[in-house]
C-alpha positions as a Markdown table, in Angstrom:
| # | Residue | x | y | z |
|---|---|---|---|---|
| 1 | Unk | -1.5 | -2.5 | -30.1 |
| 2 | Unk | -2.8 | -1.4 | -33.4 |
| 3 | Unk | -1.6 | -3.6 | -36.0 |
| 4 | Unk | -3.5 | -4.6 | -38.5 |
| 5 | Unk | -5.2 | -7.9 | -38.3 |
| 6 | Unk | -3.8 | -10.6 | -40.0 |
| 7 | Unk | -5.7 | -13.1 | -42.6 |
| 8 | Unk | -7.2 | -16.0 | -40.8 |
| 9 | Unk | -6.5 | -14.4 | -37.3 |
| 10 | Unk | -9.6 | -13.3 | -34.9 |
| 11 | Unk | -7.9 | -11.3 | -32.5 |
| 12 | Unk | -5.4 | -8.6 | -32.7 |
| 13 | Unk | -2.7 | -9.6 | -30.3 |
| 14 | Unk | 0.9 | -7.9 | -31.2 |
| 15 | Unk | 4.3 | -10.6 | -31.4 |
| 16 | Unk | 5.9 | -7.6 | -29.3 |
| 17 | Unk | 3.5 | -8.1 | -26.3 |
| 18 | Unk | 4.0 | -12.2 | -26.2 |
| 19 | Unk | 8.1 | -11.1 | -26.4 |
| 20 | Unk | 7.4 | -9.0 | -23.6 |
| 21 | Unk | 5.8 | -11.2 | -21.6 |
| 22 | Unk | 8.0 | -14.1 | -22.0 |
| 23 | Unk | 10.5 | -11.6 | -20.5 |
| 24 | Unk | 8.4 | -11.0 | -17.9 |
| 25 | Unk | 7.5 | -14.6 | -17.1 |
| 26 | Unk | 11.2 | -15.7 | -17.1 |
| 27 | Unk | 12.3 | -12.9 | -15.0 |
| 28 | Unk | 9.7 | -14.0 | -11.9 |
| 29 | Unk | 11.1 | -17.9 | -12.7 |
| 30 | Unk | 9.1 | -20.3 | -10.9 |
| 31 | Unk | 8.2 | -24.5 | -10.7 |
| 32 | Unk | 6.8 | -26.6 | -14.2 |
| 33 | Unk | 3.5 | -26.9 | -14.1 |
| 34 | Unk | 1.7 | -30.3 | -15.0 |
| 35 | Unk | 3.6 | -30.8 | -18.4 |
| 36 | Unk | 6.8 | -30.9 | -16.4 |
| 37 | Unk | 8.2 | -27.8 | -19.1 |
| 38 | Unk | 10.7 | -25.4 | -17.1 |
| 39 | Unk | 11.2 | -22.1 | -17.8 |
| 40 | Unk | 14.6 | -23.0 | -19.2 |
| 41 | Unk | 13.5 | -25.7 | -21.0 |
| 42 | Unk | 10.7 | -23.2 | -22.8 |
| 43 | Unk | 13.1 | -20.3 | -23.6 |
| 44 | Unk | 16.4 | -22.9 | -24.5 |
| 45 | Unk | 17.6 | -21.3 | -27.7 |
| 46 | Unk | 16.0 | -24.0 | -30.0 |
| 47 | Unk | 12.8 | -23.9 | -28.9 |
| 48 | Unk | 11.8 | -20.4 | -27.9 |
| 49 | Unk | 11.3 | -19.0 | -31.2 |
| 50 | Unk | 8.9 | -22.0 | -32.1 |
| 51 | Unk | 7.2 | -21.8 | -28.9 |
| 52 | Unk | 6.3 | -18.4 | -28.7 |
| 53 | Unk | 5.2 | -18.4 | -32.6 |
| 54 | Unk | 2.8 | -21.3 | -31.9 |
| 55 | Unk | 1.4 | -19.1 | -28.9 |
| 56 | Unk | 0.6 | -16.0 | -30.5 |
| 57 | Unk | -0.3 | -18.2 | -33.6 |
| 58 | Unk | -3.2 | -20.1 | -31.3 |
| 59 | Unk | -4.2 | -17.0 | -29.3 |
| 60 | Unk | -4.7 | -14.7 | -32.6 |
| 61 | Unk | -7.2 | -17.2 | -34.2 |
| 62 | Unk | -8.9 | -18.2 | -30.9 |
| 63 | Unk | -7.8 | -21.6 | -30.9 |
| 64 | Unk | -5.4 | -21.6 | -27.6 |
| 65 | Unk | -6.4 | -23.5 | -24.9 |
| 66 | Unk | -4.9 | -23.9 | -21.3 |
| 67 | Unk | -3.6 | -27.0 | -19.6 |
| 68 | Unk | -4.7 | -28.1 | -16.3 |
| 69 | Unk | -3.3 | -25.8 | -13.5 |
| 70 | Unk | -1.2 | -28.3 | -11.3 |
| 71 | Unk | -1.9 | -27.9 | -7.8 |
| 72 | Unk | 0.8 | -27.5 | -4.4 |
| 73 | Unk | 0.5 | -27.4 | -1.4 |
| 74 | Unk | 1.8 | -25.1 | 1.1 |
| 75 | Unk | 1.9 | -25.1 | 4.9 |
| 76 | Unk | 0.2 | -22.6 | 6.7 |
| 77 | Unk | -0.8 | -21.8 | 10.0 |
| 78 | Unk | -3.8 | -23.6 | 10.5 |
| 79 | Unk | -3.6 | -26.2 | 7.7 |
| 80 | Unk | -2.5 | -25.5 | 4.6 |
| 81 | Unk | -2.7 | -23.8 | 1.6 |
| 82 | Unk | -3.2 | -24.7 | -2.5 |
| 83 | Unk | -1.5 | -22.9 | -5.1 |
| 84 | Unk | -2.2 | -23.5 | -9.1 |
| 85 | Unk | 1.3 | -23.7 | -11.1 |
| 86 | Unk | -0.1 | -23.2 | -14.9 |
| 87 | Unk | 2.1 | -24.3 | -17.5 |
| 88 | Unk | 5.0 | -21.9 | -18.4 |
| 89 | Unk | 3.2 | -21.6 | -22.0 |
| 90 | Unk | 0.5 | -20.9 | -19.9 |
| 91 | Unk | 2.1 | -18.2 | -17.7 |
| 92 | Unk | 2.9 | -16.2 | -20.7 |
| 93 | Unk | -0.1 | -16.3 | -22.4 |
| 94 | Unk | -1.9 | -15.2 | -18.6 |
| 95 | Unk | 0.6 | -12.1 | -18.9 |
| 96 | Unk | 0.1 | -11.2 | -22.1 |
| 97 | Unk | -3.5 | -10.8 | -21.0 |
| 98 | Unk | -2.2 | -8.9 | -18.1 |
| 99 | Unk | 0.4 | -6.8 | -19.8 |
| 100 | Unk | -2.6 | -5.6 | -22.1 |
| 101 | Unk | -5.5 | -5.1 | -19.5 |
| 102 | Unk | -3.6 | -3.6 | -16.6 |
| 103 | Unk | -3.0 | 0.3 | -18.5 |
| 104 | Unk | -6.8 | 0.3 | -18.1 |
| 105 | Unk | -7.8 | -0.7 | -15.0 |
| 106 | Unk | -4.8 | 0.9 | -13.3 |
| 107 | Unk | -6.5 | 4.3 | -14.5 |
| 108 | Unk | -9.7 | 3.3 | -12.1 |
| 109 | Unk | -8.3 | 1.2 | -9.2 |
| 110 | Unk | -8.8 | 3.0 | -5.9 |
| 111 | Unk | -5.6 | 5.0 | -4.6 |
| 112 | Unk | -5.5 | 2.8 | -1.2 |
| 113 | Unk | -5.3 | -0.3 | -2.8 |
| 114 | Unk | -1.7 | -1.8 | -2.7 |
| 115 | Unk | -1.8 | -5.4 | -4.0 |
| 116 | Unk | 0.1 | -6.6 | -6.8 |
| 117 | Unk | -0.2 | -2.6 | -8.6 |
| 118 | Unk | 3.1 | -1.3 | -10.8 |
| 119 | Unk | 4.9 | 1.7 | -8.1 |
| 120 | Unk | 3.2 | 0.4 | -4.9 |
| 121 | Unk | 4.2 | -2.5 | -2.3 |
| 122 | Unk | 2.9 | -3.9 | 1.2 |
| 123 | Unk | 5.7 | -1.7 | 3.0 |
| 124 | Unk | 3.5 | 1.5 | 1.5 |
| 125 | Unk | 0.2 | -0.3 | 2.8 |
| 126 | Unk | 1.5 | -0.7 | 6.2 |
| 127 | Unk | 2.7 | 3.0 | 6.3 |
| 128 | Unk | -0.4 | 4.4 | 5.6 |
| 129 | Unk | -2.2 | 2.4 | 7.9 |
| 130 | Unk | 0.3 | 3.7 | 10.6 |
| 131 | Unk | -0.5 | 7.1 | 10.4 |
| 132 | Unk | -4.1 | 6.5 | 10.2 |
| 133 | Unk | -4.5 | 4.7 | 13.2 |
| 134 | Unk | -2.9 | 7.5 | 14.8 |
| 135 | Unk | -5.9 | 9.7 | 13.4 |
| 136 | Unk | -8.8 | 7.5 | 14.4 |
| 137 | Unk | -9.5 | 5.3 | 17.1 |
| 138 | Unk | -11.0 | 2.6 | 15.7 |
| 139 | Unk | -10.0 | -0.4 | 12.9 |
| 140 | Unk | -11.9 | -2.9 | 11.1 |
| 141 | Unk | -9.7 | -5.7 | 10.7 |
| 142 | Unk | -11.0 | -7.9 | 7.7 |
| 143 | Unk | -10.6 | -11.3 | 7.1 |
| 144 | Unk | -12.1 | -13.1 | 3.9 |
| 145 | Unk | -12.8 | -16.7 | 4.1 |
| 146 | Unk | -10.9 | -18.5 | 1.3 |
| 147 | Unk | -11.0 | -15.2 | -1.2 |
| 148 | Unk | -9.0 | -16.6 | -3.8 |
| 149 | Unk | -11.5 | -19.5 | -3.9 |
| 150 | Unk | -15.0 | -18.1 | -3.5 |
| 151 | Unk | -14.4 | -15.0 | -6.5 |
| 152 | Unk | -17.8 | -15.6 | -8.7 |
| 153 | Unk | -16.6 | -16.1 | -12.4 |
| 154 | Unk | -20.0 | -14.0 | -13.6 |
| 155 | Unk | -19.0 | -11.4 | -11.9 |
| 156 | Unk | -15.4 | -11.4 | -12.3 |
| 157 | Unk | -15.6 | -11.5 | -16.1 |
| 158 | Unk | -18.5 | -9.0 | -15.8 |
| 159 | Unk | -15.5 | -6.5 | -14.2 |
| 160 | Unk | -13.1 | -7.2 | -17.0 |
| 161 | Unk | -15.8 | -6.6 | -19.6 |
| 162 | Unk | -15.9 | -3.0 | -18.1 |
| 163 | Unk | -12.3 | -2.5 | -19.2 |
| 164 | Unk | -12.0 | -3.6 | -22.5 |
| 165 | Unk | -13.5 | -4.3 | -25.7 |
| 166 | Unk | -11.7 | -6.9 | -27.1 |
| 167 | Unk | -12.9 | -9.8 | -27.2 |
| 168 | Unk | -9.9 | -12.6 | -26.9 |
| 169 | Unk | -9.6 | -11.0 | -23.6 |
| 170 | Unk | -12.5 | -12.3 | -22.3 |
| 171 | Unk | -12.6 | -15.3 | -24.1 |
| 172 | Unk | -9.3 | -16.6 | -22.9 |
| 173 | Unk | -9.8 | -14.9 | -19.2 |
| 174 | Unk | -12.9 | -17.6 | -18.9 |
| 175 | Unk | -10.8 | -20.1 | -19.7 |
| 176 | Unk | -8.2 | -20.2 | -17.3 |
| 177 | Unk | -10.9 | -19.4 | -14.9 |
| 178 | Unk | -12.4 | -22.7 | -16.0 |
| 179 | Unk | -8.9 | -24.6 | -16.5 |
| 180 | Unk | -9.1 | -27.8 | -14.1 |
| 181 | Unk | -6.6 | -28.6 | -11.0 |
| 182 | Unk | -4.1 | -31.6 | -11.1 |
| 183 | Unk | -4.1 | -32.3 | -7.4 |
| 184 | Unk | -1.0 | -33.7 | -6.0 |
| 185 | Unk | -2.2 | -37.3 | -6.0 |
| 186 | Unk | -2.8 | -37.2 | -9.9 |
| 187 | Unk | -6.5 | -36.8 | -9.4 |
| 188 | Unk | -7.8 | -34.2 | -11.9 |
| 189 | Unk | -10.4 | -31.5 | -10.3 |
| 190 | Unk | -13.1 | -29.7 | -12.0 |
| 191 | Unk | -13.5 | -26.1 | -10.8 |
| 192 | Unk | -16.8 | -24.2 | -10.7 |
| 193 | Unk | -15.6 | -20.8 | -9.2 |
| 194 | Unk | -12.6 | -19.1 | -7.9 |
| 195 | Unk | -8.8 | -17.9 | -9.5 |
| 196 | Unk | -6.2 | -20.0 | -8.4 |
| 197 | Unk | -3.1 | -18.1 | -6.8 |
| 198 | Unk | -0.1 | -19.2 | -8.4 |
| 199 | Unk | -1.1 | -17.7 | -12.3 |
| 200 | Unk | -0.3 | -14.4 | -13.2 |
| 201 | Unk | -3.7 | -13.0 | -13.9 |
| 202 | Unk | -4.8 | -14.0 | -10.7 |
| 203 | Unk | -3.7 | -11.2 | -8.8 |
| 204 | Unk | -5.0 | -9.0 | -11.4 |
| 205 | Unk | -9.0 | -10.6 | -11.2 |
| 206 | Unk | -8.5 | -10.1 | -7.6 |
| 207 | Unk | -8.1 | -6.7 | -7.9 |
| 208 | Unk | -10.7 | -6.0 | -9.9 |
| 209 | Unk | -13.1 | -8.5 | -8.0 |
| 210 | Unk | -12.7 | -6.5 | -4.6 |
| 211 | Unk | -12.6 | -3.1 | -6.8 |
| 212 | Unk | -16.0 | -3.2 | -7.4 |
| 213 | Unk | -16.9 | -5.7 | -4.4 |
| 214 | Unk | -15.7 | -3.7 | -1.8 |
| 215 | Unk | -13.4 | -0.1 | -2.7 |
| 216 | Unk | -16.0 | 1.6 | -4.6 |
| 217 | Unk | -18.9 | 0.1 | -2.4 |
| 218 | Unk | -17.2 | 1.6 | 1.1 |
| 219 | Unk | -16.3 | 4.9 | -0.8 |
| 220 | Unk | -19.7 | 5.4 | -1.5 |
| 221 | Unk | -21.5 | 4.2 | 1.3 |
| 222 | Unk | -18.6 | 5.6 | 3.7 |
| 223 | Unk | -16.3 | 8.0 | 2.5 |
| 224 | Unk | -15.2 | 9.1 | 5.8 |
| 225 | Unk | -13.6 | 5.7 | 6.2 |
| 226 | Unk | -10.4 | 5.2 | 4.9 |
| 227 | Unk | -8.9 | 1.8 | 4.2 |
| 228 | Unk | -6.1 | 0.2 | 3.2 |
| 229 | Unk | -6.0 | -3.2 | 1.2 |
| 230 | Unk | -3.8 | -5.5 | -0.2 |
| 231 | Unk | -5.4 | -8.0 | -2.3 |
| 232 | Unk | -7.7 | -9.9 | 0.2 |
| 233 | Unk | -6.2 | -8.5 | 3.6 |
| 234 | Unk | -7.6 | -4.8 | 4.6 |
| 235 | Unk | -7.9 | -2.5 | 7.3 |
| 236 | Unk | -10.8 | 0.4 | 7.6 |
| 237 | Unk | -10.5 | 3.2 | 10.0 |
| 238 | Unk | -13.3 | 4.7 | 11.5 |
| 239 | Unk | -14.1 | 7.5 | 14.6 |
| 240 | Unk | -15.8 | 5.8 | 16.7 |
| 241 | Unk | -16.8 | 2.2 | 17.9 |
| 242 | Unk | -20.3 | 2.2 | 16.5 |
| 243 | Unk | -19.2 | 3.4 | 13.5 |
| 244 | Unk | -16.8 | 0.1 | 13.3 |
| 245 | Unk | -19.7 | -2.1 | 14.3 |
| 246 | Unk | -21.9 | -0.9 | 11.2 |
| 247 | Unk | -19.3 | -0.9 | 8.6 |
| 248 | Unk | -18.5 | -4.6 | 9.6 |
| 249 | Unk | -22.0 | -5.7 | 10.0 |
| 250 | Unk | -22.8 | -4.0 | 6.4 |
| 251 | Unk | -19.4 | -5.2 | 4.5 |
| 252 | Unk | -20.8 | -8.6 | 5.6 |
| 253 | Unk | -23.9 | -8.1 | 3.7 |
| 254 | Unk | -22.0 | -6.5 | 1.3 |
| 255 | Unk | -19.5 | -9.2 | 1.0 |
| 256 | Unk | -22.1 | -12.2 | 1.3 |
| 257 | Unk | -24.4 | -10.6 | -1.9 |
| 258 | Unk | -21.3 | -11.3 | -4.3 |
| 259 | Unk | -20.4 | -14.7 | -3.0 |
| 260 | Unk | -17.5 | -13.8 | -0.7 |
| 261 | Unk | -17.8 | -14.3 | 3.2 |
| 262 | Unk | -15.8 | -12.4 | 6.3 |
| 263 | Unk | -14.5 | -14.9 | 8.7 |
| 264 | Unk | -16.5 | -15.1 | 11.7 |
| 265 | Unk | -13.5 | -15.0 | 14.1 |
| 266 | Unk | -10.9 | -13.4 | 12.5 |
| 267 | Unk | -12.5 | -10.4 | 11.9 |
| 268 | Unk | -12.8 | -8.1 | 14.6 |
| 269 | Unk | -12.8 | -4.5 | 15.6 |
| 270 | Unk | -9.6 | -3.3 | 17.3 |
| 271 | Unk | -9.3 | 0.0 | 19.4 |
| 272 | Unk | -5.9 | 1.8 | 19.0 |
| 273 | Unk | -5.3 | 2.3 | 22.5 |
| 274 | Unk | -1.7 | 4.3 | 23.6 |
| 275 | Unk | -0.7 | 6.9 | 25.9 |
| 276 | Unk | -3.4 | 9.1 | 25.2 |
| 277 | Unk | -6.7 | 6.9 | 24.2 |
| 278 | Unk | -6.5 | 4.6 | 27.3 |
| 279 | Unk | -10.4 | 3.2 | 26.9 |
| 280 | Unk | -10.1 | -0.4 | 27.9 |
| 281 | Unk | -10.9 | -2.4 | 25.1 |
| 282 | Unk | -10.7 | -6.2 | 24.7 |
| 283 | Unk | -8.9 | -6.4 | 21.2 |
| 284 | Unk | -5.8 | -3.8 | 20.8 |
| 285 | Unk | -4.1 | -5.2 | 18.0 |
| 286 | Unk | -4.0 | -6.6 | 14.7 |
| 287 | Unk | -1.9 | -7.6 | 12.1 |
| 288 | Unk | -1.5 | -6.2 | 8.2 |
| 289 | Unk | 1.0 | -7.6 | 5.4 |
| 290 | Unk | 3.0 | -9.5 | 8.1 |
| 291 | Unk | 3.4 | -6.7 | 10.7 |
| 292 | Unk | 1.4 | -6.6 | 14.2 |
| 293 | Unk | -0.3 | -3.0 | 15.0 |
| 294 | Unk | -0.3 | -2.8 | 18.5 |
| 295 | Unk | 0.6 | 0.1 | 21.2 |
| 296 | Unk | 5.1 | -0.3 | 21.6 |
| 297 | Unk | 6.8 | 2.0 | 23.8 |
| 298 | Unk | 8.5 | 4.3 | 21.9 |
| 299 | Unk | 10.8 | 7.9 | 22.4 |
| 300 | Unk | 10.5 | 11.1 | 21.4 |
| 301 | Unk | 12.5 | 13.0 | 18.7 |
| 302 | Unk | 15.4 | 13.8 | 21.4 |
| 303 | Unk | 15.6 | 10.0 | 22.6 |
| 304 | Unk | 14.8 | 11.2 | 26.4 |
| 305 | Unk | 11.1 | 10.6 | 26.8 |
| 306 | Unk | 9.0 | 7.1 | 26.8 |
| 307 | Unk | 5.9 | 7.3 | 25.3 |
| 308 | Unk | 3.0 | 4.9 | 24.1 |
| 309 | Unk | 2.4 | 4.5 | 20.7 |
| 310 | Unk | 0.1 | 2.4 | 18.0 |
| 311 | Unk | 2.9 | 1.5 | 16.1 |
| 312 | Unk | 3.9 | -1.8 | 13.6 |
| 313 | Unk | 6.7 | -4.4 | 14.1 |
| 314 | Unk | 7.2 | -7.7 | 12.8 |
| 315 | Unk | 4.7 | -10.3 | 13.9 |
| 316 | Unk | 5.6 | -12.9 | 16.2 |
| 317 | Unk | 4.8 | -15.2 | 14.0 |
| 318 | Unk | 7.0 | -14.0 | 10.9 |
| 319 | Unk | 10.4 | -13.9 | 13.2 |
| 320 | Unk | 9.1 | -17.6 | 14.3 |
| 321 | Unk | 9.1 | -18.7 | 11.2 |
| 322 | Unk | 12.5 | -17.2 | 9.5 |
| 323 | Unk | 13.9 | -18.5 | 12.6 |
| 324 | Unk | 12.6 | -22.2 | 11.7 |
| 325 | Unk | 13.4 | -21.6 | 8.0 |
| 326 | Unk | 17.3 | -20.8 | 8.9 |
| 327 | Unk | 17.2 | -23.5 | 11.3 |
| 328 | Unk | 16.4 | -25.9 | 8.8 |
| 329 | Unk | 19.6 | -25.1 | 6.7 |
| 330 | Unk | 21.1 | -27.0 | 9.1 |
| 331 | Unk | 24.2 | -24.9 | 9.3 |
| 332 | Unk | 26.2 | -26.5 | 11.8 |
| 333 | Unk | 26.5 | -29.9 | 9.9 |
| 334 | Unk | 28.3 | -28.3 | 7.0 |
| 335 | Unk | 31.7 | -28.2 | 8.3 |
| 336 | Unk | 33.2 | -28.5 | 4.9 |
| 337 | Unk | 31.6 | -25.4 | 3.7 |
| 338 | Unk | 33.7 | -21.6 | 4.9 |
| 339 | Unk | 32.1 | -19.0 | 6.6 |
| 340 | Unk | 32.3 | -16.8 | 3.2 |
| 341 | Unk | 30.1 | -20.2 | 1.3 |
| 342 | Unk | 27.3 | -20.1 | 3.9 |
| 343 | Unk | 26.8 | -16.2 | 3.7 |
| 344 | Unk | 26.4 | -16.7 | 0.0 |
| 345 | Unk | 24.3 | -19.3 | 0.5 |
| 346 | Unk | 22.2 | -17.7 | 3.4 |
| 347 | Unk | 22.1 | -13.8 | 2.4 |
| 348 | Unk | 19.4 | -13.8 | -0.5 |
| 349 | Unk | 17.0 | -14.8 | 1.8 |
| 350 | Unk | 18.2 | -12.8 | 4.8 |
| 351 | Unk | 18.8 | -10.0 | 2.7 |
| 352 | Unk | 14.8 | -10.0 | 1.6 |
| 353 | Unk | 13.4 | -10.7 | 4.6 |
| 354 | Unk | 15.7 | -7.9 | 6.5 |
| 355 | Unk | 14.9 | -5.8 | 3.7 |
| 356 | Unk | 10.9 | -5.9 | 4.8 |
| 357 | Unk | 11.3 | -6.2 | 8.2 |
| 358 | Unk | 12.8 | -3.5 | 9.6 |
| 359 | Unk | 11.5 | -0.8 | 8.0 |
| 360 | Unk | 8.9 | -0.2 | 11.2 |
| 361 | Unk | 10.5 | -0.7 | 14.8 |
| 362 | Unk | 13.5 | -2.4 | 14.1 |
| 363 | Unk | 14.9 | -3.7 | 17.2 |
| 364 | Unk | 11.5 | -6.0 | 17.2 |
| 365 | Unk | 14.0 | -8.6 | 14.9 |
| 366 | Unk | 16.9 | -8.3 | 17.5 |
| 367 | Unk | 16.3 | -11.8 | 18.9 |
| 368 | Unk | 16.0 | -13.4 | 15.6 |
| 369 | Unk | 19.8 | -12.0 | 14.9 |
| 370 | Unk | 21.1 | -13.3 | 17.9 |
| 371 | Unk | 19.7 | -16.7 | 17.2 |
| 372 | Unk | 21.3 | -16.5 | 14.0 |
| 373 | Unk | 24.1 | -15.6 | 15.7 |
| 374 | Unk | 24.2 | -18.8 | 17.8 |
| 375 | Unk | 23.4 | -21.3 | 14.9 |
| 376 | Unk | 26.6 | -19.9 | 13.8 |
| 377 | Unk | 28.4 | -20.5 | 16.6 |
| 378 | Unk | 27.5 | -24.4 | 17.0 |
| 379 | Unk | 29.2 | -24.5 | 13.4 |
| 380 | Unk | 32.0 | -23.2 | 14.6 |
| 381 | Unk | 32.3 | -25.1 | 17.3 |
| 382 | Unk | 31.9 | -28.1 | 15.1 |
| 383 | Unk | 34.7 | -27.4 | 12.6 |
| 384 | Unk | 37.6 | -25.5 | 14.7 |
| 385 | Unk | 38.6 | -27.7 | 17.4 |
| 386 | Unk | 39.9 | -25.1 | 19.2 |
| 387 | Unk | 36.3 | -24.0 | 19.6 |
| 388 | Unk | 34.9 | -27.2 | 20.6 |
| 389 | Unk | 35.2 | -27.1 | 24.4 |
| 390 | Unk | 34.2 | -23.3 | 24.8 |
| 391 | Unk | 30.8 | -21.3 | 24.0 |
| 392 | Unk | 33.3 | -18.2 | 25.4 |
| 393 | Unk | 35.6 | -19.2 | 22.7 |
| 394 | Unk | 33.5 | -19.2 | 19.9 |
| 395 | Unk | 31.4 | -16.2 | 20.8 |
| 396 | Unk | 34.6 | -14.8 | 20.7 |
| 397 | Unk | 35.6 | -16.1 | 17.5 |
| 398 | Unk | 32.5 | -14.6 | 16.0 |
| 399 | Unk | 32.6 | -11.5 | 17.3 |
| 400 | Unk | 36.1 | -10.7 | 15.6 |
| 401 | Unk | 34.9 | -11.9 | 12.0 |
| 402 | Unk | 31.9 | -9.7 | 12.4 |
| 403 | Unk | 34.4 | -6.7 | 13.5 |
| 404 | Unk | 36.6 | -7.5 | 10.4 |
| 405 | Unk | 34.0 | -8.2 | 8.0 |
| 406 | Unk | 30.6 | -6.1 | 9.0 |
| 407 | Unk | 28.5 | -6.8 | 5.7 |
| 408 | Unk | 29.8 | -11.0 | 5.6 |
| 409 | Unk | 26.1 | -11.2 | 6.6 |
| 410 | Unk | 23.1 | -9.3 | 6.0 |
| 411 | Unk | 21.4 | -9.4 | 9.8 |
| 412 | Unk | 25.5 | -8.2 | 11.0 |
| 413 | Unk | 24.2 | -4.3 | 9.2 |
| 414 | Unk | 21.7 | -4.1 | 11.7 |
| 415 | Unk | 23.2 | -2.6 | 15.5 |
| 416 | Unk | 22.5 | -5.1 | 17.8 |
């Protein structure tokens, strides 16, 4: 980081930190943005060198500009959502931004925020939140209206000025912020605040944006209050109901002062009712990083005694839709494929999702295996004819390849 600075350069940026970053980029993959260039296309072995040299040429003597951020959209419940793709060029430079910046604020970001942070992921979130609901009654569940959208470029540049002195930093930061969107029918979209999700310093602005906006506000106007956050989704616990009321009447102030607004009906105060705290209470769950908090019967250490617990499990509405996404495989129409080609097809997205999901109460994903478990089934049925006439049959069928060959797919590790 200290290298001396070249003649005719403005900035000191090191050729070691774009290398890095490349590796970085091309490790995470991802679409083309709006000039079409893949990530294989960028780093093929006659162009890398060039394009990484122009890069760090442009960004040490201050004349590198982004491209337009090409936008996609996503499905979501609800409607949907947009992402911004930058340019892969783009991508790297956003990293190397990232890769230089992040040392610094990592020494000041609060301990219970999770998002996007080197060592720390949703599943620690969601643990910590599960054995702080067990410790006080109350949550504030908080929803932001279009975060990602509303973030204030004054203020978000003000928070990265408070981390680092140099100056290509900041110049370059402001102008991704300010980069227009392609939208999907061509039309290009000027942008007068927000960081679009999709780029790689996003998640870092984000961070810092709610740092100031919200962790260091609530630990100085409530330090009894813990929280947990990750990125734009949190979860505050506090003694009592009042208590709850006034933090989320006054993070709405809070929240409305720097541009950012808490939606009216999804957030809400939730009591964290089990066997013990049985106050009835409209609103008794919520849901954090894909799980649903909620009181589950559960057993003590010995297995012999039902209990009521707060506890986490997979959302309804996560099994719902892995359960769509393996139905549309359409697995029983590829008779030509073996067993062995459709696990290898099927397992690195099982294998993730399985990986996250059963970490808190398990058996919640039960159903979701069996239905697997079925889809299989209808393709055997399909390509043995001596399956064809008989659900017995093929259940059958099934159940010896799964006894020979436990780990052919990733739900068979689970005990079901």
């Amino acid at each position: 980081m200290n290298e001396p600075l070249l003649e005719g350069k403005s900035h000191r940026i090191p050729k070691r930190l774009v290398w890095d970053a490349w590796l970085k980029v091309k490790g995470n993959g991802g679409a083309a943005g709006v000039d079409g260039v893949t990530i294989e296309q960028f780093g093929s072995a006659d162009r890398l060198k060039d394009n990484l040299f122009k890069l760090w040429n442009r960004m040490s003597s201050g004349s590198y500009f982004p491209g337009p951020v090409r936008a996609v959209e996503i499905p979501k419940k609800g409607g949907t959502r947009v992402l911004g793709i930058p340019n892969v060029v783009d991508r790297v430079a956003q990293t190397v931004a990232v890769l230089a910046l992040e040392p610094e604020v990592e020494k000041v970001f609060h301990p219970d925020s999770y998002g996007y942070r080197p060592g720390r992921s949703p599943l620690d979130a969601i643990e910590g939140c599960r054995k702080r609901c067990w410790e006080k009654d109350w949550v504030v569940d908080l929803d932001v209206s279009r975060f990602f959208d509303s973030v204030r470029w004054d203020l978000a540049l003000k928070a990265v000025g408070r981390h680092t002195d140099q100056k290509w930093i900041l110049l370059y930061v402001e102008r991704w912020l300010k980069a227009p969107m392609r939208m999907p029918d061509g039309a290009l979209a000027a942008r007068t605040q927000g960081t679009p999700q999709g780029g790689p310093i996003s998640p870092l602005l984000a961070n810092l944006f709610l740092h100031y906006g919200m962790d260091v506000w609530l630990s100085r106007e409530y330090p009894g209050c813990r929280f947990e956050r990750f990125a734009d989704d949190a979860v505050i616990h506090c003694v009592t109901e009042r208590q709850a009321l006034e933090v989320k009447e006054r993070l709405g102030v809070r929240f409305a002062e720097i541009g950012l607004l808490l939606h009216p009906d999804k957030t809400k105060i939730v009591y964290c009712k089990d066997g013990k705290r049985r106050r009835d209470y409209p609103v008794t769950s919520f849901t954090f990083c894909g799980y649903e908090f909620r009181p589950r019967e559960a057993f003590d250490r010995a297995r012999k005694e039902r209990y009521t617990n707060f506890l986490p499990a997979p959302s309804s509405e996560k099994i719902a839709e892995m359960g769509r996404k393996v139905s549309s495989w359409k697995i029983p129409r590829h008779t030509t494929l073996t067993l062995e080609d459709i696990a290898r097809r099927a397992n690195p997205v099982l294998r993730g999702w399985f990986a996250y999901f059963t970490v808190f109460y398990p058996s919640r994903v039960i159903p979701l295996c069996r239905r697997i478990d079925r889809i299989l089934m209808r393709w055997a049925r399909k390509k043995y004819k001596r399956l064809k006439r008989s659900d017995r049959r093929a259940k059958n069928w099934l159940r010896r390849v799964r006894d020979s060959a436990p780990r052919l797919f990733a739900h068979w590790m689970l005990r079901y």
